[in-house]
C-alpha positions as protocol buffer text, in pm:
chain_id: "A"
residue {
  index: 1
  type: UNK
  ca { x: -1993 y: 25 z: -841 }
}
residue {
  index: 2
  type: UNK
  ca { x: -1696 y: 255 z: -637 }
}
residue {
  index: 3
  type: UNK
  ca { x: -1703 y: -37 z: -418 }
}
residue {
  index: 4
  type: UNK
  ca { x: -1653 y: -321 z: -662 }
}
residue {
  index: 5
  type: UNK
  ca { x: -1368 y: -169 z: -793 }
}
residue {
  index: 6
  type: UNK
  ca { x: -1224 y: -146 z: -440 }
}
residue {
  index: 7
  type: UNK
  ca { x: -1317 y: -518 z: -394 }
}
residue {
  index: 8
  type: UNK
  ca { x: -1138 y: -584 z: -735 }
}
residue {
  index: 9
  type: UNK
  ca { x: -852 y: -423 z: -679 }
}
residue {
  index: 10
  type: UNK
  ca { x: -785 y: -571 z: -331 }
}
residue {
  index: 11
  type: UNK
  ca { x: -822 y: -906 z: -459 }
}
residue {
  index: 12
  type: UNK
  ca { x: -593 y: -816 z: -736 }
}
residue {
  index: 13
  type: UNK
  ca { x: -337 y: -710 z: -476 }
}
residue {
  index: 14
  type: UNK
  ca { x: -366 y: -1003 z: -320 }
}
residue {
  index: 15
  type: UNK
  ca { x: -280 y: -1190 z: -635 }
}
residue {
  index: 16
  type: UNK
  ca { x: 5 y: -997 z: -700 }
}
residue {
  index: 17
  type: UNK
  ca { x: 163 y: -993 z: -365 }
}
residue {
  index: 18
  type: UNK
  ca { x: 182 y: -1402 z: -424 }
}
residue {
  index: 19
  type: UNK
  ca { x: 298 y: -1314 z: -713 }
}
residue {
  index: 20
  type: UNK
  ca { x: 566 y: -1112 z: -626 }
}
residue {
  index: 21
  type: UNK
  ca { x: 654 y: -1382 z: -342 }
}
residue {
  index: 22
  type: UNK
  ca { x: 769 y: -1551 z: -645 }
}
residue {
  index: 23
  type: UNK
  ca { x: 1079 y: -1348 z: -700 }
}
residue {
  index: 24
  type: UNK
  ca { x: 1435 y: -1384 z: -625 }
}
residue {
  index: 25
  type: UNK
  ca { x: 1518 y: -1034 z: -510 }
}
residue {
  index: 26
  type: UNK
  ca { x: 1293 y: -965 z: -228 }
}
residue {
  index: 27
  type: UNK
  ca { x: 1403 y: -613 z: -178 }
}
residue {
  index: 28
  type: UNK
  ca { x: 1243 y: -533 z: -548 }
}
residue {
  index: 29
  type: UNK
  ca { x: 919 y: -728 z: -475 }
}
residue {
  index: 30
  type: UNK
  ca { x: 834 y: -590 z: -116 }
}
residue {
  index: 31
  type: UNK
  ca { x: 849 y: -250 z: -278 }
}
residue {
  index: 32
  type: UNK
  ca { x: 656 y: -335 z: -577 }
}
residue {
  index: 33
  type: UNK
  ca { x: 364 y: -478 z: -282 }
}
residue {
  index: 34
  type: UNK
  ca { x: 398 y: -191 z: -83 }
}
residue {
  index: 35
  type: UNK
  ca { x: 377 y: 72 z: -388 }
}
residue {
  index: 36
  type: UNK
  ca { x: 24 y: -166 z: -520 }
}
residue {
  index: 37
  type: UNK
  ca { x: -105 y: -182 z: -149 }
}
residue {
  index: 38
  type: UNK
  ca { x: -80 y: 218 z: -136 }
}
residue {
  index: 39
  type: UNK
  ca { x: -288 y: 236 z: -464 }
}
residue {
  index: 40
  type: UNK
  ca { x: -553 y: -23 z: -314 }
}
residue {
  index: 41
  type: UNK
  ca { x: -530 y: 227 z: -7 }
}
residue {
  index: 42
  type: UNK
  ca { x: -582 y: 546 z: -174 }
}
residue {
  index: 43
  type: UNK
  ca { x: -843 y: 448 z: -405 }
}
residue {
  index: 44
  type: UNK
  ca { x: -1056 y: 271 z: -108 }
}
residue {
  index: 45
  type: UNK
  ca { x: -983 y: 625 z: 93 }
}
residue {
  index: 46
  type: UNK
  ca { x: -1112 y: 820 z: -244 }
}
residue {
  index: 47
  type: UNK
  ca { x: -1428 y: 603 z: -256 }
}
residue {
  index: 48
  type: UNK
  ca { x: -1518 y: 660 z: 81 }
}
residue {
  index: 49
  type: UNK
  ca { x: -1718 y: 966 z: 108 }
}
residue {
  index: 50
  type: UNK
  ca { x: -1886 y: 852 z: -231 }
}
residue {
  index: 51
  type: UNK
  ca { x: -2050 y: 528 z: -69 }
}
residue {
  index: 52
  type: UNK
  ca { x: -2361 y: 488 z: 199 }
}
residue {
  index: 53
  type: UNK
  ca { x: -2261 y: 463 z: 555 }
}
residue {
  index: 54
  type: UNK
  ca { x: -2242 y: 73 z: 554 }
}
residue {
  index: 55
  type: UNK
  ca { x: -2023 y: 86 z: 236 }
}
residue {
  index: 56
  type: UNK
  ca { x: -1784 y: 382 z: 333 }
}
residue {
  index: 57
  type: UNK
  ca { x: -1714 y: 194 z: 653 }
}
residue {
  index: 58
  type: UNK
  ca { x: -1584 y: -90 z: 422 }
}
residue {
  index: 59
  type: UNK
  ca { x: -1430 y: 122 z: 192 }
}
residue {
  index: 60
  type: UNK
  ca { x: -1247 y: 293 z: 531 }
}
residue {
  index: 61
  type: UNK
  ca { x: -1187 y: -71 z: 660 }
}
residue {
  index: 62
  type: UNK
  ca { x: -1004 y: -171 z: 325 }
}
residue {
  index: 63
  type: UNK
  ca { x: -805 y: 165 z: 322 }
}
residue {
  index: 64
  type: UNK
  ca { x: -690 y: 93 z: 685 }
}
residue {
  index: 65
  type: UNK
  ca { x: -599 y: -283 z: 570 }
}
residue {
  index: 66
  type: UNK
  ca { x: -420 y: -227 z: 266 }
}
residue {
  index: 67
  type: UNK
  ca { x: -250 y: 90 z: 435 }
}
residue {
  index: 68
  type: UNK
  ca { x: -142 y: -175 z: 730 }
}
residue {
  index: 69
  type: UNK
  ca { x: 5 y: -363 z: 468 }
}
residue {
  index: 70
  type: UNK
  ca { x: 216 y: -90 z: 351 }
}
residue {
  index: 71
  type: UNK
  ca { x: 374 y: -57 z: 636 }
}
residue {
  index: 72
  type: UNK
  ca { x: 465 y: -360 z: 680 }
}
residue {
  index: 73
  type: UNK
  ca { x: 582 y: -427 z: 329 }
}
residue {
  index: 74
  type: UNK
  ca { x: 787 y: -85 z: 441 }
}
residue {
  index: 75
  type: UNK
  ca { x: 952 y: -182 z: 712 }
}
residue {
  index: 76
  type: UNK
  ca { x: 1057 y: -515 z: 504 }
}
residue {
  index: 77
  type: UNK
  ca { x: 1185 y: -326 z: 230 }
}
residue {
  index: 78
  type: UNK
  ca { x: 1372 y: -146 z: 433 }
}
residue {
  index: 79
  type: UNK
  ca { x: 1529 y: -420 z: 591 }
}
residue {
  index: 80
  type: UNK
  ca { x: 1608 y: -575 z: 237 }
}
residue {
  index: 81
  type: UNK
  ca { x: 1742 y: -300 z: 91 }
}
residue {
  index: 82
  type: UNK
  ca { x: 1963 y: -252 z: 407 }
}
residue {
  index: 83
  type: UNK
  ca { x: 2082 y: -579 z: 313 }
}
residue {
  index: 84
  type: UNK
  ca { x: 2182 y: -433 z: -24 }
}
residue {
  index: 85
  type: UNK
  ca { x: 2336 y: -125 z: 111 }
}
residue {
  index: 86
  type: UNK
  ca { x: 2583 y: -401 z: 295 }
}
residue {
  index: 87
  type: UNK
  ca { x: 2761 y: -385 z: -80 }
}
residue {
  index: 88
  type: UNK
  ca { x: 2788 y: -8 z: -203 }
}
residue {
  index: 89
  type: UNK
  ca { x: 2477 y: 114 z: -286 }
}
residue {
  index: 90
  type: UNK
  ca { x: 2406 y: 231 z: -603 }
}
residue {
  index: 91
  type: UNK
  ca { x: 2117 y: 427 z: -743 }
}
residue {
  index: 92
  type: UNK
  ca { x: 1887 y: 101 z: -757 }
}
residue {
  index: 93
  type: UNK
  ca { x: 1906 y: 110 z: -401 }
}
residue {
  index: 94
  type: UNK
  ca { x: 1817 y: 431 z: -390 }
}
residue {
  index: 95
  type: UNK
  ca { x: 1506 y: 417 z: -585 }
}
residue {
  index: 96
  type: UNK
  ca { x: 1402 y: 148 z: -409 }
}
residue {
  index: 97
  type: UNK
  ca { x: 1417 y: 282 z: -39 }
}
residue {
  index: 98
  type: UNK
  ca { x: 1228 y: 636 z: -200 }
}
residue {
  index: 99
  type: UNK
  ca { x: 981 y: 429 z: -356 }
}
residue {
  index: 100
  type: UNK
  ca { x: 898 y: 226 z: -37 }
}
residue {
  index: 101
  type: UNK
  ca { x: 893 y: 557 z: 151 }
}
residue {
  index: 102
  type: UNK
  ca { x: 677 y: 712 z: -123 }
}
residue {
  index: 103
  type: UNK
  ca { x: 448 y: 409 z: -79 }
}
residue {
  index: 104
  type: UNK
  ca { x: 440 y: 478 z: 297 }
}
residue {
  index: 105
  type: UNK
  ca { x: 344 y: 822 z: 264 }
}
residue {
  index: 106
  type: UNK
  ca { x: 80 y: 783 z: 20 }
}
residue {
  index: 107
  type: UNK
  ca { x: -36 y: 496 z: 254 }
}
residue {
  index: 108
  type: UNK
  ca { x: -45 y: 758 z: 567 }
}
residue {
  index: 109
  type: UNK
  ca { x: -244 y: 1025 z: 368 }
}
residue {
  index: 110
  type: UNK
  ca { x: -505 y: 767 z: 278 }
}
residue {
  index: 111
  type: UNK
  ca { x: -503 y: 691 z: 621 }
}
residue {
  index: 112
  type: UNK
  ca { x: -519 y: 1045 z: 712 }
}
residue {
  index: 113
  type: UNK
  ca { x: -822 y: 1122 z: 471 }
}
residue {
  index: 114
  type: UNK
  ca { x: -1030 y: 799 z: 573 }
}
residue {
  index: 115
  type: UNK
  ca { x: -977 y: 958 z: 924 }
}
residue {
  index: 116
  type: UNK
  ca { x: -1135 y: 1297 z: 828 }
}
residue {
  index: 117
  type: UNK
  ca { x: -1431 y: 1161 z: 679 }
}
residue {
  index: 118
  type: UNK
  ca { x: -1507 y: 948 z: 991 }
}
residue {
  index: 119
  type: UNK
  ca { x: -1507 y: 1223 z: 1152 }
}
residue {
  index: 120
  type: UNK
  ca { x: -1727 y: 1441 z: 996 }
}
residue {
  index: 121
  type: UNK
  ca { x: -1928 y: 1163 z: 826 }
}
């Protein structure tokens, strides 16, 4: 069941993420990806020690994926908000290079926690 939410969610993400693609400010929609991929992360990273062994190492798989995909979606948002800070930044700017960091750290403890359980599972 754990797992089919997992499944769900990821192909929800991936829905979004063309979604997203959609929009004219790309600083605001990398963010937005990176902020759902570190929810598809940590709930896949949650799920983990709650599945069989053949299960958790998808679940694990799918935390490392979507966790991948954070960073990524980081380092672009980074990049596209450095394009804003070009202009004086203002507070929008702000909140949207702490939300892609707060994306990247929830990505890295998923990561982090998947990690653990590998190695004591």
């Amino acid at each position: 069941m754990r797992l089919e939410v997992v499944r769900t969610l990821a192909r929800d993400l991936a829905e979004e993420l063309e979604a997203l693609s959609a929009l004219d400010d790309d600083a605001t929609a990398t963010v937005e990806g990176a902020l759902r991929a570190a929810d598809v992360a940590n709930l896949a990273a949650c799920t983990t020690p709650e599945l069989l062994e053949t299960a958790a190492t998808r679940a694990a798989a799918a935390a490392y994926l979507a966790a991948g995909a954070v960073r990524a979606l980081g380092i672009l948002a980074d990049a596209g908000v450095g394009d804003a800070h070009e202009e004086p930044h203002g507070e929008y700017e702000q909140n949207l290079s702490k939300d892609a960091r707060g994306a990247v750290w929830r990505a890295q403890l998923a990561v982090r926690q998947v990690d653990e359980f590998m190695e004591t599972g």
